[in-house]
C-alpha positions as CSV (number, residue, x, y, z in Angstrom):
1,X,0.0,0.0,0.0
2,X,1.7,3.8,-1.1
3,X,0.2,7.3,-0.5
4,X,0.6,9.8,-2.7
5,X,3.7,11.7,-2.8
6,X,4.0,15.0,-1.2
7,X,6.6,17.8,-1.8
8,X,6.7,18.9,1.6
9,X,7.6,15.1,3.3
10,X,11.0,13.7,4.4
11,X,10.3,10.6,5.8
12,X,7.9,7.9,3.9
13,X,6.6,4.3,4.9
14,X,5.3,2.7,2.0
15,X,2.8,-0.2,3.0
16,X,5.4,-1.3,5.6
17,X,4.9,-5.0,8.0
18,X,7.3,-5.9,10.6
19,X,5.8,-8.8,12.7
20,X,7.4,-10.3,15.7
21,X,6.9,-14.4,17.0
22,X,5.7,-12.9,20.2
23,X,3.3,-10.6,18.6
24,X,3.5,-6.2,18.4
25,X,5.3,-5.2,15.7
26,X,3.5,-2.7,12.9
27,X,1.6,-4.1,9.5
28,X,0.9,-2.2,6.1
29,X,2.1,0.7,7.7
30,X,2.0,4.2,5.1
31,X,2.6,7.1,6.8
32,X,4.5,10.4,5.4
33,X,6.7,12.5,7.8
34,X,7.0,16.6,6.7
35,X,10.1,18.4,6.5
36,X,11.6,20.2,9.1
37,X,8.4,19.3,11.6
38,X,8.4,18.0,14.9
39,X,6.5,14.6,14.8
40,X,5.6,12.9,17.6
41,X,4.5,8.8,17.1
42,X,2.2,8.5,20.6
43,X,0.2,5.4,21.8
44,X,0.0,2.9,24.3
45,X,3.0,0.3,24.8
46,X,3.1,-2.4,21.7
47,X,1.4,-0.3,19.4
48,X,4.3,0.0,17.2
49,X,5.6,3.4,17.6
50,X,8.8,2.1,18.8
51,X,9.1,-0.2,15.9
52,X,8.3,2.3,12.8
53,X,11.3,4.4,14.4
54,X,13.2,1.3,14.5
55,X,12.2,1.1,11.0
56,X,13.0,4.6,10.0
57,X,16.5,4.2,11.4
58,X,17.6,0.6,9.4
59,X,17.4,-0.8,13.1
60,X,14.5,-3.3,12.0
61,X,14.4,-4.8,8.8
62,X,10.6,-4.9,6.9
63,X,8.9,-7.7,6.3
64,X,7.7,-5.8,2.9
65,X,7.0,-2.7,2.3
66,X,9.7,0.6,1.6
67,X,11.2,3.0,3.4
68,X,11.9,6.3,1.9
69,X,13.6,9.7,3.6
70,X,14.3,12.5,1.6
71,X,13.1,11.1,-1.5
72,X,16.2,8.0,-1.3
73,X,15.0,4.3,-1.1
74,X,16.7,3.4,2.2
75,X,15.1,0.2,2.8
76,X,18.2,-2.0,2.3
77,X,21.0,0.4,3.7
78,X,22.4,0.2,7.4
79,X,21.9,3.5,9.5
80,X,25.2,4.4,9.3
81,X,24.4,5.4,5.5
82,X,20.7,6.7,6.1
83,X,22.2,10.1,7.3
84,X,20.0,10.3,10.3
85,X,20.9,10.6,13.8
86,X,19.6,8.7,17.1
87,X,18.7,10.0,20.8
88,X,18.0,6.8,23.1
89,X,16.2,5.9,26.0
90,X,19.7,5.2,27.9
91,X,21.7,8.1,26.4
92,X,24.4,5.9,25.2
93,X,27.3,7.5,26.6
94,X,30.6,6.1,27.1
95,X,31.1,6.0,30.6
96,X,35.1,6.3,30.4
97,X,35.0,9.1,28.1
98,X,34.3,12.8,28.7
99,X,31.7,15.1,27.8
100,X,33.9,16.6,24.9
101,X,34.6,13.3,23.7
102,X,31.4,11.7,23.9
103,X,29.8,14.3,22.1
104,X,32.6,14.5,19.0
105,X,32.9,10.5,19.2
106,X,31.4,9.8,15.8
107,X,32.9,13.0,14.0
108,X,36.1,11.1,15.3
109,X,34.9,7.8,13.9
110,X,34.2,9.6,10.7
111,X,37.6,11.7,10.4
112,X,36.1,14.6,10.9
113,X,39.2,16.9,11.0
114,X,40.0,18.1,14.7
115,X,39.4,21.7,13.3
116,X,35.6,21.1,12.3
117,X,35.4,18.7,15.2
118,X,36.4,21.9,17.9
119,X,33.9,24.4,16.2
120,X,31.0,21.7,16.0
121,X,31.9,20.8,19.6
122,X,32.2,24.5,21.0
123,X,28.8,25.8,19.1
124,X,26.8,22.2,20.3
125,X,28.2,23.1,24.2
126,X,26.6,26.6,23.7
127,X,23.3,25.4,22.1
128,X,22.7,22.8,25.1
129,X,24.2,24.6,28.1
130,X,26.5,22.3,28.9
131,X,29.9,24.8,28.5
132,X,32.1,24.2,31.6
133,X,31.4,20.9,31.6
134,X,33.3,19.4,28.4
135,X,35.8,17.5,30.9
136,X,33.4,16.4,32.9
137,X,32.9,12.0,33.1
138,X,28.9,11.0,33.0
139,X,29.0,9.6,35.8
140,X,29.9,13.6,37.7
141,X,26.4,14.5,35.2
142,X,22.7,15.1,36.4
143,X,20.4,13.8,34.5
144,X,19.3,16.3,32.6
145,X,23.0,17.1,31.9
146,X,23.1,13.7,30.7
147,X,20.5,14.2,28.0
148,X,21.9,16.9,26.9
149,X,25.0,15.5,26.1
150,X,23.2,13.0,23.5
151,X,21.5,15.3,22.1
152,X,24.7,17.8,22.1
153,X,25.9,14.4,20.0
154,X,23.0,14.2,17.5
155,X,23.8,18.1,16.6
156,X,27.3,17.8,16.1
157,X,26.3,15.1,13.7
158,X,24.5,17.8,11.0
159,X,22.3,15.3,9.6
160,X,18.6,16.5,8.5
161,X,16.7,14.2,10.5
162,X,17.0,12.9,14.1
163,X,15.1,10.3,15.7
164,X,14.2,10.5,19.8
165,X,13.5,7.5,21.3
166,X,11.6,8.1,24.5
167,X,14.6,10.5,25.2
168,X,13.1,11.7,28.6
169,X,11.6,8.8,30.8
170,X,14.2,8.5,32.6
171,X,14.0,11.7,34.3
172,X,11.7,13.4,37.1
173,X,8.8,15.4,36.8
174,X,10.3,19.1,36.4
175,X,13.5,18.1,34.4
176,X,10.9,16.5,32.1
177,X,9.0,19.9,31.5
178,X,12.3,21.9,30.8
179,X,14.3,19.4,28.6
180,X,11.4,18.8,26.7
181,X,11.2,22.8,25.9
182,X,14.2,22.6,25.4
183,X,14.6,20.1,22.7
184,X,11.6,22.1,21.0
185,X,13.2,25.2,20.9
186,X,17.0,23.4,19.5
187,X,14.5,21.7,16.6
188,X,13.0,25.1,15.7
189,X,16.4,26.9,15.8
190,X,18.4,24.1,13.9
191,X,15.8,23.5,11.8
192,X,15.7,19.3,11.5
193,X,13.6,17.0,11.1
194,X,12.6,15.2,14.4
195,X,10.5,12.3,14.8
196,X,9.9,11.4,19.1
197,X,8.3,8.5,20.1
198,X,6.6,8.7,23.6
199,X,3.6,6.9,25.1
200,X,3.2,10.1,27.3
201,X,0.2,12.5,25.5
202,X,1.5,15.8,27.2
203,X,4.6,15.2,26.2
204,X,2.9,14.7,22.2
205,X,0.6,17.7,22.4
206,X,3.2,20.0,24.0
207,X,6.1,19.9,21.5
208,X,4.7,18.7,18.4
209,X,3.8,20.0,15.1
210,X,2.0,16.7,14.4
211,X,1.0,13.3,16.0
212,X,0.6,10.3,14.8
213,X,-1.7,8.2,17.3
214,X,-0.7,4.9,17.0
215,X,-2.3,1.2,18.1
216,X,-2.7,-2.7,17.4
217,X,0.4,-1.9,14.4
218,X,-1.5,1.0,12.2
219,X,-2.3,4.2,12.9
220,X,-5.2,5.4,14.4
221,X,-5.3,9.1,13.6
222,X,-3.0,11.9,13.2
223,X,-2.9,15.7,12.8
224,X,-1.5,18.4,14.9
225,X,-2.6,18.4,18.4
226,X,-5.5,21.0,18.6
227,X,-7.1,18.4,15.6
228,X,-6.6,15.4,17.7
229,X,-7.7,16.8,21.2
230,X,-10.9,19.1,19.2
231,X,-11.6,16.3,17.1
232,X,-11.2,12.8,18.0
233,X,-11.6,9.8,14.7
234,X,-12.6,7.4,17.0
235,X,-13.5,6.5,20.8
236,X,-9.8,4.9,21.3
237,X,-8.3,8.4,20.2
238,X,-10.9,10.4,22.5
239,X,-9.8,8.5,25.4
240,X,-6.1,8.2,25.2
241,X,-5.7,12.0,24.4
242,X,-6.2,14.4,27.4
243,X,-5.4,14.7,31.0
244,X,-8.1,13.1,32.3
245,X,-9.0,11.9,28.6
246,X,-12.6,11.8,27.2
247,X,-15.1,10.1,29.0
248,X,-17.5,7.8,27.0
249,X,-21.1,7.2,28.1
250,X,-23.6,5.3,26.8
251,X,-26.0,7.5,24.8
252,X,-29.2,5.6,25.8
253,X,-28.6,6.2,30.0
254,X,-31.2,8.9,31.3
255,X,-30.0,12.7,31.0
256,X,-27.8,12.2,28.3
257,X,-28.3,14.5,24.9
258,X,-30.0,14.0,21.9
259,X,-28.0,11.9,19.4
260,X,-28.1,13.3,15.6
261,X,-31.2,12.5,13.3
262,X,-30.6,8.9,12.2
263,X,-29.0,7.4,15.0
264,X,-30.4,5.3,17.5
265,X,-29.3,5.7,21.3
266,X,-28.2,2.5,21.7
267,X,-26.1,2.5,18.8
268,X,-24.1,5.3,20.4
269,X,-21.7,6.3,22.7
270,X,-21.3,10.2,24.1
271,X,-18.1,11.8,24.7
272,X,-17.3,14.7,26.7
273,X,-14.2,16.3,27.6
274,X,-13.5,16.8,31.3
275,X,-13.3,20.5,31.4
276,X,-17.0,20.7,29.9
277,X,-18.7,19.0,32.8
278,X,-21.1,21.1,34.8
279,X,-22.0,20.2,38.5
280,X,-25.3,21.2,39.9
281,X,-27.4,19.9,43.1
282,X,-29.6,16.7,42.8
283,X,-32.7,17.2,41.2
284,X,-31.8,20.2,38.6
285,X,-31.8,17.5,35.2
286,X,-29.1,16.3,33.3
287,X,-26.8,13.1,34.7
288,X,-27.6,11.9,38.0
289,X,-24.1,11.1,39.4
290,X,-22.5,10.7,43.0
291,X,-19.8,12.2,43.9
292,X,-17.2,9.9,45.2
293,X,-13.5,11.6,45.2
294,X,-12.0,14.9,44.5
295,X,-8.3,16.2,44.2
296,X,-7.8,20.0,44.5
297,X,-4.9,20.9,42.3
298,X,-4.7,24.6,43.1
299,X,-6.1,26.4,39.8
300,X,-8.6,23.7,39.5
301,X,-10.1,21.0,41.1
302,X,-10.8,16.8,39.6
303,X,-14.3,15.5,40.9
304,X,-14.6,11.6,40.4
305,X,-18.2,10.8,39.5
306,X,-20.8,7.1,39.4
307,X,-23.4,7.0,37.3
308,X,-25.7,4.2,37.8
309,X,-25.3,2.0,34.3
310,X,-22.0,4.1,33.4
311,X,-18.2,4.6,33.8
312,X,-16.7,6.6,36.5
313,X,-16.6,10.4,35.4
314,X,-14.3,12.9,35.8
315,X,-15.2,16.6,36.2
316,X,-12.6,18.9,35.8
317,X,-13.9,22.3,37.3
318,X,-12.3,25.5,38.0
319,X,-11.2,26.9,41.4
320,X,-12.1,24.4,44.6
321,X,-15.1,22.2,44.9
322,X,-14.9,19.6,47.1
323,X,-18.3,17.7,47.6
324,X,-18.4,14.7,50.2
325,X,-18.5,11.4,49.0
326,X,-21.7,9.9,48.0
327,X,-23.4,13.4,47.7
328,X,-26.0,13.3,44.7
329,X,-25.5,15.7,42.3
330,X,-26.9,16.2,38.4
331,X,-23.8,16.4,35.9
332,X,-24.9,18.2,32.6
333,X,-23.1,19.6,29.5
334,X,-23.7,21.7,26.2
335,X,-24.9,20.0,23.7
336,X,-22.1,21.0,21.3
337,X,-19.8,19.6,23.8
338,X,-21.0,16.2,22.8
339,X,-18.7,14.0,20.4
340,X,-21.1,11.0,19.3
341,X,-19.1,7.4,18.4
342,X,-20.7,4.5,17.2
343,X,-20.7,1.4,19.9
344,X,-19.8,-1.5,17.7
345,X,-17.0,0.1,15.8
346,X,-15.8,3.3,18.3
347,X,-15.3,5.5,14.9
348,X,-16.7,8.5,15.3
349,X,-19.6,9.3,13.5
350,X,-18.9,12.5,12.6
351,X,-15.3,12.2,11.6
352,X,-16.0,8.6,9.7
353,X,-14.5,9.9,6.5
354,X,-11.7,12.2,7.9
355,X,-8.7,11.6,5.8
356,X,-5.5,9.1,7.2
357,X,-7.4,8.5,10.2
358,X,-7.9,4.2,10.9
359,X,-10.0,3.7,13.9
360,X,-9.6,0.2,15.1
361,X,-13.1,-0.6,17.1
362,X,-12.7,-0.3,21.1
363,X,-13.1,-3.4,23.0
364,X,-15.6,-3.8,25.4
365,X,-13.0,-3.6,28.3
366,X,-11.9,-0.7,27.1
367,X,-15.3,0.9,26.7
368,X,-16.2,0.1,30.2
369,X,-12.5,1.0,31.9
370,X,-12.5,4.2,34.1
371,X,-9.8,6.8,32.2
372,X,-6.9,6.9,34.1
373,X,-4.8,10.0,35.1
């Protein structure tokens, strides 16, 4: 399977399969990658994202299929010739060398002459904030100071495209948040490619210019972030994107809106973001719903909902509103705020013919789970 060319794309997958014994892996995979964008391949663990990068680098081998990047039939060449560079997981650094010479190691390896190699090295230092700290061992390095240091590697490397591969798990909370901004302002300013895989959704809507949602091997839909978050193709993408995501309620419980002309309740799921969620006393209309939890989070507060016949509910509500558990209250929301799926499939109804989006139906279990935080 092939999509149609496109001037502005760097990176093609041309009806790709990679299939593992043990199962995962990614199958008739055709995706395009644009030029100088930040592109973030987001889903749930063994959806594939890992693989395609894999893929994309000459680290995995197809089945069938093609892999193209800029315009050049890479499919059969090792990544040393695919003129790419790699950010792991693990950094990669070499323990017994230092900063300088971890960074410069593969201009070394490619006889670089010490010249170029001391003006790459001094401008990459500058660009990551790691000056002062050339003769420093990794081991003397934060974290964070060990990220930059690979990715102080991947610029010294000048190639076009560089591939992250969940470059940031392995640090806390708040070094998270600033090396990610980080890495989004060194891909504007250098202007490369960058494909990131991550599992974690505000990492994906954060820094990139587009996401592709991946699961089960294919993708599921993509587009920039507003598109995804504004316009979910299918229940699975409603509920994986957001913090809490989507919650899906079936459209024939009492309260819940009209569906559109020509659809049956029962065929129907509702959606509603979080954020949209109205509380009012027992009694009022809408949802009836008890309040079970809350979390005050300073600017806002998370109410955790029942609904009789339903999943739990999360309200997301402004300021501080902490209602005791088991007090009955009636949970209503604009009608426009409503995004409709179908039960069977979990494609959404009204974006059923959106282009490159693949909605693979939602299993009952996942229909039923509570979303988690």
């Amino acid at each position: 399977m092939s999509t149609p060319a496109a001037p502005g794309d760097f990176v093609r997958l041309h009806g790709v399969t990679r299939l593992f014994e043990g199962g995962g892996g990614v199958d008739d995979l055709s995706l395009a990658i644009p030029r100088g964008g930040f592109t973030v391949l987001l889903g749930p663990s063994g959806c594939g994202k890992s693989t395609t990068l894999r893929l994309i680098a000459g680290l995995e081998t197809p089945d069938r299929g093609r892999v193209e990047i800029d315009g050049r039939d890479v499919t059969a060449l090792v990544p040393s010739a695919r003129g790419l560079s790699i950010v792991f997981q693990s950094y990669a650094l070499f323990p017994h060398l230092t900063v300088a010479e971890n960074i410069v190691f593969g201009l070394r390896v490619r006889h670089v002459p010490r010249a170029e190699r001391e003006r790459k090295l001094k401008d990459a230092l500058a660009l990551t904030g790691l000056e002062g700290l050339d003769a420093r061992k990794p081991a003397q390095l934060s974290g964070g100071q060990r990220q930059r240091v690979a990715l102080a590697r991947a610029i010294v490397a000048d190639h076009p495209l560089c591939l992250m591969d969940e470059p940031l798990s392995n640090l806390d909370a708040k070094l998270r948040h600033s090396v990610r901004q980080e890495i989004r302002a060194l891909q504007r300013r250098l202007g490369m490619t960058l494909v990131y895989v991550t599992h974690d959704q505000t990492e994906a809507m954060g820094m990139a210019d587009h996401v592709i949602l991946m699961r089960q091997g294919r993708i599921e839909q993509q587009g920039t972030p507003a598109e995804l978050y504004q316009a979910p193709a299918s229940a699975f993408a409603a509920s994986f994107i957001g913090a809490p995501p989507m919650t899906l309620i079936p459209a024939d419980l009492a309260g819940v809106p009209e569906p559109p002309p020509g659809h049956a309740r029962a065929q129907l799921m509702a959606g509603v973001r979080a954020e949209a969620l109205r509380l009012q006393p027992a009694g009022i209309g809408g949802l009836p719903a008890i309040a079970v939890a809350s979390e005050f989070l300073g600017a806002e507060t998370f109410v955790y909902l029942r609904i009789e016949g339903g999943p739990e509910i999360i309200a997301r509500v402004p300021g501080r509103i902490e209602p005791a558990p088991g007090t009955a209250l009636s949970l209503s929301w604009a009608e426009g705020a409503t995004h409709w799926f179908d039960r069977d499939s979990g494609r959404s109804i009204r974006a059923a013919a959106a282009p490159q989006a693949r909605a693979v139906p939602l299993s009952a279990q996942e229909a039923a789970a509570p979303p988690a935080l």
